[in-house]
C-alpha positions as CSV (number, residue, x, y, z in Angstrom):
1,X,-45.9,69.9,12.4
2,X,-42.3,69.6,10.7
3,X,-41.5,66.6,12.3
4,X,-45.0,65.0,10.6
5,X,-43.8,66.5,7.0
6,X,-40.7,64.5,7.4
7,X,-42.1,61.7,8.5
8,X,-44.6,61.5,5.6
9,X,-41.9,62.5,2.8
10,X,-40.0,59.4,4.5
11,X,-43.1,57.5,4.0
12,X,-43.5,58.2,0.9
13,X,-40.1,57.9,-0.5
14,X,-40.1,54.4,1.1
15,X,-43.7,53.2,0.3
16,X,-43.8,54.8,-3.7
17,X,-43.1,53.3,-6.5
18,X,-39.2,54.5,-7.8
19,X,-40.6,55.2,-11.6
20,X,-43.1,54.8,-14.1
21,X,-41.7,51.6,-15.6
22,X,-41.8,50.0,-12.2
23,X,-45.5,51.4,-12.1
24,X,-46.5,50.3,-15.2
25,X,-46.2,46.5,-15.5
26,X,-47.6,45.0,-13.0
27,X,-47.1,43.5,-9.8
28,X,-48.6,40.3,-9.1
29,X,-49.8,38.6,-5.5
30,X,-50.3,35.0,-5.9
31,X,-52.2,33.0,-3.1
32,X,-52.0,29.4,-2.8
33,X,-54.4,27.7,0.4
34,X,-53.8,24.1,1.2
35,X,-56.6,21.4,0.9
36,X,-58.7,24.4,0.7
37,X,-62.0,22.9,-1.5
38,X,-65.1,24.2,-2.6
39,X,-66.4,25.4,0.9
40,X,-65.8,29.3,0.1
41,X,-68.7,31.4,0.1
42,X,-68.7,32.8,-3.1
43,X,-68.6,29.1,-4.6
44,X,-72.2,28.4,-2.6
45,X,-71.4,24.4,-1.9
46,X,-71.5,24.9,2.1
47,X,-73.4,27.3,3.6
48,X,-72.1,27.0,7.0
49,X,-67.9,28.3,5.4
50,X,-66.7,31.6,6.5
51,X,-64.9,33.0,4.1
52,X,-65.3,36.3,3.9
53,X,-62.1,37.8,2.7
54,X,-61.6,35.4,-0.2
55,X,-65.5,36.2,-1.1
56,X,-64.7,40.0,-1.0
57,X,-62.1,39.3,-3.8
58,X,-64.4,37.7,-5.8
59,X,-66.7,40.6,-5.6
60,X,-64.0,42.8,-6.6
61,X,-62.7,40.4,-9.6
62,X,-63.8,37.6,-11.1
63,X,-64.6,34.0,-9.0
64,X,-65.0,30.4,-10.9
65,X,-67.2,28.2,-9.9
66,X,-66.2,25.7,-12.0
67,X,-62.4,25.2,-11.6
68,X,-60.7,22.3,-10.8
69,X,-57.3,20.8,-10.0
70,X,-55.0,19.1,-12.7
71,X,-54.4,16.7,-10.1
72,X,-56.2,16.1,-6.1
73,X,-52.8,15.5,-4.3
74,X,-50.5,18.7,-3.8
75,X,-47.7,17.7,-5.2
76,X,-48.7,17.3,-8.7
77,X,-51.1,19.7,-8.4
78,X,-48.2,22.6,-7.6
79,X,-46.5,20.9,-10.1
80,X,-48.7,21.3,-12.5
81,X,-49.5,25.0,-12.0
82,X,-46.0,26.1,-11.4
83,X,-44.7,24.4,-14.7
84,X,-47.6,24.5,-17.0
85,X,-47.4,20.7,-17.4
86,X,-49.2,17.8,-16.6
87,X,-49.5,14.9,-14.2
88,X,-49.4,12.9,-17.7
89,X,-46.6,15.1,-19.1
90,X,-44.2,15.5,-16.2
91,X,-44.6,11.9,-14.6
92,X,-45.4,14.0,-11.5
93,X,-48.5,11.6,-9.9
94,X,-48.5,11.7,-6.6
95,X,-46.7,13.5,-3.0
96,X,-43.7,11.3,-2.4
97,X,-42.5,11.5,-6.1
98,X,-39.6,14.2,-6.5
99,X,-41.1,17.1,-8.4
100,X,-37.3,18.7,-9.3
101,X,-36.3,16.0,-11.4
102,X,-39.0,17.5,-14.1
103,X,-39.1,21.0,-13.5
104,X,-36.2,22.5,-15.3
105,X,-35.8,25.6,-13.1
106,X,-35.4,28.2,-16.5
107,X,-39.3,26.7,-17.5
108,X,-40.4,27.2,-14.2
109,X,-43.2,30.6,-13.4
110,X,-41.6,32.1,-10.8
111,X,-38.2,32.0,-13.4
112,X,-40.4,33.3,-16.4
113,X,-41.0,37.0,-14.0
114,X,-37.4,36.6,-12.9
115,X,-36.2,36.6,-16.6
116,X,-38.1,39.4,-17.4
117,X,-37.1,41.6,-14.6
118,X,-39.2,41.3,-11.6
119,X,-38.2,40.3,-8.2
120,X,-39.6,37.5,-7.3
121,X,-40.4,36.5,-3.2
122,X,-42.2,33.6,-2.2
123,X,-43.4,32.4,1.5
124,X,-44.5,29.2,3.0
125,X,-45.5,26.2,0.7
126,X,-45.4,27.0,-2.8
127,X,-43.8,23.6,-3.9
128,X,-45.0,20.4,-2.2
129,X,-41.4,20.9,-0.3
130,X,-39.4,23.1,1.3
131,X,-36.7,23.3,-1.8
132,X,-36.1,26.1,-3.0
133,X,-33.8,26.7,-6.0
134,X,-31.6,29.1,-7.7
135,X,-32.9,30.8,-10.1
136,X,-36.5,30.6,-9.0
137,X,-36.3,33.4,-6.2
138,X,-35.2,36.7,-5.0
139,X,-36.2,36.0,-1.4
140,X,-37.6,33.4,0.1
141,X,-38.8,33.1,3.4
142,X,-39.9,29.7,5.2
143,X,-41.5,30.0,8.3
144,X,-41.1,28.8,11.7
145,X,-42.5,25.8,12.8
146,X,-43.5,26.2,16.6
147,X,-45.0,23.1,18.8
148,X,-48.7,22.9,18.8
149,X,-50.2,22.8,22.3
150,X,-53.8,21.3,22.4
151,X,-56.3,23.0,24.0
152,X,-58.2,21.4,27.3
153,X,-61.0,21.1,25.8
154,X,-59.9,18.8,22.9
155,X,-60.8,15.3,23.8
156,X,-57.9,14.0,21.9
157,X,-55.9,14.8,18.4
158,X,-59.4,13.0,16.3
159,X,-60.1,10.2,14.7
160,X,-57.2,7.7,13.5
161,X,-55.6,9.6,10.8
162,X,-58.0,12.2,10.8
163,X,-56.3,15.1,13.0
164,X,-58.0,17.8,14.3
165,X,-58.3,19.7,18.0
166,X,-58.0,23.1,19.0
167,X,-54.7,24.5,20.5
168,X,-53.7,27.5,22.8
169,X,-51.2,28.7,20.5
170,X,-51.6,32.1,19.6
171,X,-52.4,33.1,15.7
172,X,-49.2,35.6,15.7
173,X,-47.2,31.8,16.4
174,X,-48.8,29.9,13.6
175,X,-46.6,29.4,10.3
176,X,-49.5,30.6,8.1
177,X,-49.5,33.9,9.9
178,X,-45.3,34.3,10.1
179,X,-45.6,34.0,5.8
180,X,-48.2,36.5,5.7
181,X,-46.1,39.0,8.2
182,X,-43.2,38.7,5.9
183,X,-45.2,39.3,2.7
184,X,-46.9,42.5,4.3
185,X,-43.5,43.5,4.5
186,X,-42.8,43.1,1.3
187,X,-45.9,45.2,0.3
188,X,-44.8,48.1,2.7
189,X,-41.5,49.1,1.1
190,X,-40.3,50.6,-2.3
191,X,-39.3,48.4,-5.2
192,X,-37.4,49.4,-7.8
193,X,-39.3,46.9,-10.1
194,X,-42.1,44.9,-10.7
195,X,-42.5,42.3,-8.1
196,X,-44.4,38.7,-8.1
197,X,-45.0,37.9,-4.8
198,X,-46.4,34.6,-3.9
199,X,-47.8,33.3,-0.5
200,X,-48.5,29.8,0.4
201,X,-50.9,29.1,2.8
202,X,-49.9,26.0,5.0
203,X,-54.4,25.9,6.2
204,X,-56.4,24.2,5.7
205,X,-54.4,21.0,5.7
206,X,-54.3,18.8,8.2
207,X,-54.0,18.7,11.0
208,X,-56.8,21.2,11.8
209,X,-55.4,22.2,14.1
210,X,-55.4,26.3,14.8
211,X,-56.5,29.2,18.1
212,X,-59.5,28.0,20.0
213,X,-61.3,31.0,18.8
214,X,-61.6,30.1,15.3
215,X,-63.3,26.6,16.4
216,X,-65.6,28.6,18.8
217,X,-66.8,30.5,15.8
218,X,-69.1,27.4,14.6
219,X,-71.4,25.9,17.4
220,X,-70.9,22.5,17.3
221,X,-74.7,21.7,17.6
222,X,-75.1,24.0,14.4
223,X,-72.8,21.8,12.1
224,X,-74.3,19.7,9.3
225,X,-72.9,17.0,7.5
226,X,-72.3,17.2,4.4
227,X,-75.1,15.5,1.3
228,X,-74.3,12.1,1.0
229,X,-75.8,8.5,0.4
230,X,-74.8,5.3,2.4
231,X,-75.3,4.0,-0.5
232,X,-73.2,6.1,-3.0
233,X,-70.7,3.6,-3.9
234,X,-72.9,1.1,-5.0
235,X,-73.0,2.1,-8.6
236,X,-69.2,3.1,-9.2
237,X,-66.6,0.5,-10.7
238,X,-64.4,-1.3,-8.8
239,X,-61.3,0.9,-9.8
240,X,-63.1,3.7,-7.7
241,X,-63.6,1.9,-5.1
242,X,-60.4,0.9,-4.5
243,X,-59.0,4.7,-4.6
244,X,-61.9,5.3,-1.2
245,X,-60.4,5.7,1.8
246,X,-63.1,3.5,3.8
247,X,-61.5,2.8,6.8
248,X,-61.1,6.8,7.6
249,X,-64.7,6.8,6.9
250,X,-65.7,3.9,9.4
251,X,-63.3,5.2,12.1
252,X,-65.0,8.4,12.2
253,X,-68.3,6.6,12.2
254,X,-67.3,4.7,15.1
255,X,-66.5,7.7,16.9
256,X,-69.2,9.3,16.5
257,X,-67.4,12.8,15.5
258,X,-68.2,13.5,12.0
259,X,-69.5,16.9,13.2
260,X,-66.6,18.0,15.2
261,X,-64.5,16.5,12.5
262,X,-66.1,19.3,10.2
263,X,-66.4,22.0,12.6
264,X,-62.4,21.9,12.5
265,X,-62.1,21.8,8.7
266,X,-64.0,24.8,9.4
267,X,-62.4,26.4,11.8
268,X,-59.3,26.1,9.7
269,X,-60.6,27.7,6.8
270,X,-61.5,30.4,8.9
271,X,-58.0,30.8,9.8
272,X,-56.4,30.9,6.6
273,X,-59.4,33.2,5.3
274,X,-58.4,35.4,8.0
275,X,-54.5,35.3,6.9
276,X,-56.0,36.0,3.5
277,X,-57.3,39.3,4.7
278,X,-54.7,40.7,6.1
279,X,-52.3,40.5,2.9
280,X,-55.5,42.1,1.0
281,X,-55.6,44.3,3.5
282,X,-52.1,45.4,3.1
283,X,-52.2,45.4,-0.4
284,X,-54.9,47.8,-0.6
285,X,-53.5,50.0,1.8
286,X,-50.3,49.8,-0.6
287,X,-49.6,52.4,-3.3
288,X,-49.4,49.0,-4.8
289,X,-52.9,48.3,-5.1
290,X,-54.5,49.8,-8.6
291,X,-51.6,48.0,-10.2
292,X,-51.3,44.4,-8.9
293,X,-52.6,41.2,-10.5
294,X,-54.3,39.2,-7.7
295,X,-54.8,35.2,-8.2
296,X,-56.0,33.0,-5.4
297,X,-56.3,28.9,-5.6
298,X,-56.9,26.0,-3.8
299,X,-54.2,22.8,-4.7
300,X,-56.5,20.1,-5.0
301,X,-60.6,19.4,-3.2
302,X,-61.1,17.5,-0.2
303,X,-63.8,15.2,0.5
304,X,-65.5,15.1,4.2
305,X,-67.2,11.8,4.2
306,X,-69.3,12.2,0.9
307,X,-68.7,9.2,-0.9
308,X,-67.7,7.7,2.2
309,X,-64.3,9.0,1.7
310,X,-62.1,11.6,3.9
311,X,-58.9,13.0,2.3
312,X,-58.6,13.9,-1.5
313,X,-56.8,11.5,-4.4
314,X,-60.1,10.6,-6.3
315,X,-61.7,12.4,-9.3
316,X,-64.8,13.2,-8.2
317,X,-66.2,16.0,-7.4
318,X,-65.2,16.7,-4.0
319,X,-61.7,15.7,-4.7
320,X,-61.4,18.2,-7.2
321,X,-63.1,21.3,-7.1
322,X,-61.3,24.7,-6.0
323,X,-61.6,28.5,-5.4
324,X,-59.8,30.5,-8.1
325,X,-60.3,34.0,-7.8
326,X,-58.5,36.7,-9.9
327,X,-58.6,40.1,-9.7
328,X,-57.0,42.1,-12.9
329,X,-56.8,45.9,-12.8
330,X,-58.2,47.0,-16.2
331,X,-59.3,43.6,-17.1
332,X,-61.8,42.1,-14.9
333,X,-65.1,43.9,-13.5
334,X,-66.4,43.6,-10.1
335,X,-68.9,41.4,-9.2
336,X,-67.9,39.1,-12.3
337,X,-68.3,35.2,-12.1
338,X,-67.9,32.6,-14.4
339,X,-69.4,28.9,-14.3
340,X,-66.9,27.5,-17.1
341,X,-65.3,24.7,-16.3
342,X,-61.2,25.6,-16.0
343,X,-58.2,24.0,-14.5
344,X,-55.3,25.4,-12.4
345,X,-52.8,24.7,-15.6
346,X,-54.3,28.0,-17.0
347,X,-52.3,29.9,-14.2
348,X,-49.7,30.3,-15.7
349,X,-50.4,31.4,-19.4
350,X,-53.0,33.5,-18.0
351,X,-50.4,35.5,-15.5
352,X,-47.7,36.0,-18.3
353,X,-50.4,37.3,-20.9
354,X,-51.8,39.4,-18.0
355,X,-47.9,40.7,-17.3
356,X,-47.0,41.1,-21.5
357,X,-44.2,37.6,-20.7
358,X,-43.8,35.6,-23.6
359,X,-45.1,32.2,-22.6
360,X,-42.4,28.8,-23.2
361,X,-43.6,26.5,-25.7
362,X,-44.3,23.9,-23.3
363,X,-46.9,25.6,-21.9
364,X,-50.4,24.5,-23.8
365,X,-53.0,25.1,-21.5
366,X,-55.3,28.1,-22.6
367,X,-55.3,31.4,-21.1
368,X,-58.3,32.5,-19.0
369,X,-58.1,36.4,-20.5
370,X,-60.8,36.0,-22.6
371,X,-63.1,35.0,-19.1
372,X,-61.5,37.6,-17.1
373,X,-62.6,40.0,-19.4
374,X,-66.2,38.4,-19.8
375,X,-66.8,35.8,-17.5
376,X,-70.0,34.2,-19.6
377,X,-68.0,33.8,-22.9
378,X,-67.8,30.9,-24.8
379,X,-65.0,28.2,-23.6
380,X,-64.1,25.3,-25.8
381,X,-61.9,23.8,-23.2
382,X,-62.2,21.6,-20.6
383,X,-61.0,20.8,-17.4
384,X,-58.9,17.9,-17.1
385,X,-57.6,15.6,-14.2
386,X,-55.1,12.9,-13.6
387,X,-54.9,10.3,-10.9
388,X,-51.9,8.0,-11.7
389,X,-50.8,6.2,-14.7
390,X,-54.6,5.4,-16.8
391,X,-57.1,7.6,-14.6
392,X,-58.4,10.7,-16.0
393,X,-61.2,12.8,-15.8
394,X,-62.8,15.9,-18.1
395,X,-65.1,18.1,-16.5
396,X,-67.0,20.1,-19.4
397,X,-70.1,22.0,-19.5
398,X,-72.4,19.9,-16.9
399,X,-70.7,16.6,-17.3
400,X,-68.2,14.3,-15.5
401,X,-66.7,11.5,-17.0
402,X,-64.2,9.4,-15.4
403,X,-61.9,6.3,-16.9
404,X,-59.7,4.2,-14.9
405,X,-56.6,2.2,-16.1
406,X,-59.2,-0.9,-16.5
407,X,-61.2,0.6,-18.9
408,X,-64.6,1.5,-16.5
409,X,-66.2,4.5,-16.7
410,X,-68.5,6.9,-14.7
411,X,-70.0,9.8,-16.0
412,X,-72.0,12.4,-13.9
413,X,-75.1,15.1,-15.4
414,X,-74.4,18.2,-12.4
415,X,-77.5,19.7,-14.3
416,X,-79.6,17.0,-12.5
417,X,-76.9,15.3,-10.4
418,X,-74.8,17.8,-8.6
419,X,-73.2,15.4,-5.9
420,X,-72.8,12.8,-8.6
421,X,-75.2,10.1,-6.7
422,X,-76.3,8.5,-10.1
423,X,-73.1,6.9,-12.2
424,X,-74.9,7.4,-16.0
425,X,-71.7,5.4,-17.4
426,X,-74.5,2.4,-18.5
427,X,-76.7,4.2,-20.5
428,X,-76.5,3.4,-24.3
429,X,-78.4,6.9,-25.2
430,X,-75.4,8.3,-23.5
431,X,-72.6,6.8,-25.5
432,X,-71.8,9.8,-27.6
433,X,-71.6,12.3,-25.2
434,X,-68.5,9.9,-23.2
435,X,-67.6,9.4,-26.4
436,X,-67.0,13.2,-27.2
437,X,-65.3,13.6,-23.7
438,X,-63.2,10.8,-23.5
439,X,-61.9,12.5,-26.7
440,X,-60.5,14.8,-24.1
441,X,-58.3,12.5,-22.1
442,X,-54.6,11.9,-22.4
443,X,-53.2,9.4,-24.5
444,X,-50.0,8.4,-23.5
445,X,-49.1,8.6,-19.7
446,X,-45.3,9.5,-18.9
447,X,-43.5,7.2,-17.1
448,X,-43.8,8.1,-12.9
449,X,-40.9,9.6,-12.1
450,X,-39.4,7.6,-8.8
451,X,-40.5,8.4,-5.0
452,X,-38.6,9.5,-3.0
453,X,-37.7,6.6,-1.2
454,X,-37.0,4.8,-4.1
455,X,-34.9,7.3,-5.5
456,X,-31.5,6.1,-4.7
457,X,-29.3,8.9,-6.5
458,X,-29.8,11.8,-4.0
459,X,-26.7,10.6,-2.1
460,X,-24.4,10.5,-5.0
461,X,-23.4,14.1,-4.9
462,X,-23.4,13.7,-1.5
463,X,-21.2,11.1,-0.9
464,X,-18.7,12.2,-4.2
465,X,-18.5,15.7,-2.4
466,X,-17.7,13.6,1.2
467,X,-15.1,11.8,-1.1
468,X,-13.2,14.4,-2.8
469,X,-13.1,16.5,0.8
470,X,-11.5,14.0,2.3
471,X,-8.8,13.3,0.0
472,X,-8.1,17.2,0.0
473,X,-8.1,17.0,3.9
474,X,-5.9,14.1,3.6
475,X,-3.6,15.8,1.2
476,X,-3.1,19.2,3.5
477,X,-2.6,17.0,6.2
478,X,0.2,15.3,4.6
479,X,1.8,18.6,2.8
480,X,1.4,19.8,6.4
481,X,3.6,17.0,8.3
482,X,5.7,17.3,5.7
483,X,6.6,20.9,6.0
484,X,6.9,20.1,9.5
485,X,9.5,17.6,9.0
486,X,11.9,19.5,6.9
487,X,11.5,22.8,9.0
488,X,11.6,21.1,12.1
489,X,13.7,17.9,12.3
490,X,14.5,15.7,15.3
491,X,12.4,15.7,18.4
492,X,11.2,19.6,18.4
493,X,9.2,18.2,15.1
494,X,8.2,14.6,16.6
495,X,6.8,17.5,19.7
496,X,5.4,19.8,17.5
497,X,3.6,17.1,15.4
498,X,1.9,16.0,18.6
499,X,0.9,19.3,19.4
500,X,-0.8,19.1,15.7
């Protein structure tokens, strides 16, 4: 019985909170899932997604059903979200561009809750990388990445540059579960001060690839494909076309393994769902729990042959659509869900207003509070996003309209039109309403910052800091001999300098 007591006093002097300032402003757990689109339960698109963790946050906060990425490739997308800036403001377009050379690391979130006195941990993909800067981070932790082994009973690793097969890998050895080990952590010991913990979820990107179990969840004769027309790209411009990834769609025609290809995509999300439930799960067994901002996102949609296109990078629907899911103690109700359209740029104001943090001037994107608070209020703002240099779209109330850098248009009515089968761009009753959303888009484009690849100046510091060590290797070498000489002279120093 004594032994117990001290066991639980030593729990509870780890696990509580050290004081009531710590315990008053509050923590925040911020989920990121990759390539994770609108096929969540709570959203409704797919009826055959398993999602039940991410769904039971939405019951106990408030889910959108209308949010949408500021850009459908994760690099600009994390960009966006973790600056408060733009595609068309940062020059941040695409996933081989270098996202540091725009993010100032002092206008940053994660520094925002570091300024003002939390720690801050982060695990797995946050960025689109695996930098991690100064400034930015308490802790970080980047998980292992282990070999995958397929399973015998995958025919091969898919179709062309569409992976997916089950492995024999156990869940405890996938990256996605390693991040969430170390977060639990995290949630199990005492902090001093506030925290803001964020987890990035490495599934459902490709390849979808996870334990056997997880495909054996869906019966393969059970899968349905996704709506769609063969037809569907008859009425988009040109400029859309061009951004379709056809040949993914052919090969996996050709194959014949559209259904297995979604049974994966699946399986996947099952996965990461199933990651997401254990760091609720530890949350809520955490003294942590009643005062802890949750968010949870998806980067950017993913399309699955509708439109005849696999992948994301277009600005349709599918490309573009997300789970965002907050849960606010004192500020949202359970059961709460909003259909106003929203992008992920609103992360950020919405988590420092939530926390009392001043947010930086560059940061214009509204805050969700008022929707958190009352999910059917009026919104005056849309959603916006960017594809490259002169491709926008605005998502607002039950429209889509889209221009590309050539000047045509699509617009979409999701009253009527949810898979956006019927391009309305034509109609001359129609004009005002693109006209009052086009009003929306960006006018000037920043310049696209250089890939990667062509970003020649990485090695400069390299090769300066090469330089200057070999000079000062150089000069010790030379201070050395001489030493040497006038200690030493004769043949004793001619020996000893070959012994050097």
């Amino acid at each position: 019985m004594a032994l117990a007591l001290v066991v639980l006093l030593i729990g509870s002097e780890v696990l509580a909170p050290s004081d009531a300032h710590a315990a008053a402003r509050p923590n925040v757990l911020f989920i990121v899932l990759d390539d994770l689109n609108h096929w969540t339960g709570y959203i409704g698109r797919n009826p055959q997604t398993r999602t039940p963790n991410i769904d039971r946050l939405a019951a106990e906060g408030v889910g959108f059903v209308g949010a949408y990425d500021s850009a459908p490739a994760c690099n600009p997308s994390r960009a966006a979200v973790m600056s408060g800036l733009r595609p068309f403001e940062t020059g941040v377009y695409d996933n081989y561009q270098d996202w540091t050379a725009a993010l100032a690391v002092s206008t940053t979130l994660p520094a925002q809750f570091l300024a003002a006195g939390y720690d801050v941990f982060g695990a797995g993909k946050i960025y689109h990388s695996s930098i991690y800067r100064p400034g930015e981070w308490t802790d970080h932790f980047d998980p292992e990445h282990v070999k995958l082994k397929r399973d015998p009973s995958a025919r091969n690793d898919g179709v062309g540059g569409i992976k997916f097969y089950p492995v024999t890998n156990a869940p405890e050895e996938m990256p996605d579960f390693l991040s969430v080990s170390w977060a639990i952590g995290k949630l199990r010991v005492r902090h001093d001060r506030p925290f803001f913990l964020a987890v990035g979820l490495e599934k459902p990107h490709m390849p979808w690839a996870v334990p056997k179990k997880y495909f054996d969840r869906f019966e393969l004769d059970s899968i349905k494909l996704p709506p769609h027309l063969d037809n569907d790209l008859d009425d988009v411009p040109e400029a859309a076309k061009a951004a379709s990834e056809l040949r993914d769609h052919k090969a996996i025609l050709r194959s014949g393994r559209w259904t297995e290809a979604i049974r994966a995509y699946l399986a996947t999300i099952s996965f990461a769902d199933e990651q997401v439930g254990r760091l609720l799960d530890a949350l809520d067994e955490s003294p942590y729990r009643d005062n802890t901002i949750v968010v949870l996102w998806g980067d950017n949609g993913f399309h699955l042959g509708e439109k005849q296109h696999w992948r994301k990078f277009t600005l349709w629907e599918e490309g573009t659509r997300v789970p965002l899911v907050w849960r606010a103690p004192a500020v949202t109700t359970p059961g709460g869900l909003s259909t106003r359209a929203v992008d992920l740029t609103s992360i950020y104001p919405t988590l420092c207003e939530l926390a009392g943090i001043p947010v930086p001037a560059q940061v214009r994107a509204p805050s969700l509070v008022p929707l958190l608070r009352s999910p059917d209020s009026a919104w005056e703002h849309p959603a916006l996003m960017t594809l490259g240099v002169g491709s926008s779209a605005v998502r607002m109330d039950q429209w889509r309209y889209i221009r590309y850098p050539d000047g045509s248009e699509e617009l979409y009515d999701h009253s009527t039109d949810p898979y956006e089968w019927h391009n309305l761009a034509g109609r001359p009753n129609l004009a005002a309403t693109k006209a009052a959303l086009a009003n929306w888009l960006p006018k000037t484009y920043a310049q696209p910052l250089p890939t990667i690849e062509e970003n020649t100046h990485w090695w400069v510091p390299a090769l300066a800091a090469t330089v200057v060590l070999a000079i000062a290797w150089a000069v010790i070498a030379m201070r050395r001999r001489r030493r040497r000489s006038v200690a030493t002279p004769g043949s004793a120093g001619g020996n000893d300098g070959n012994r050097a």
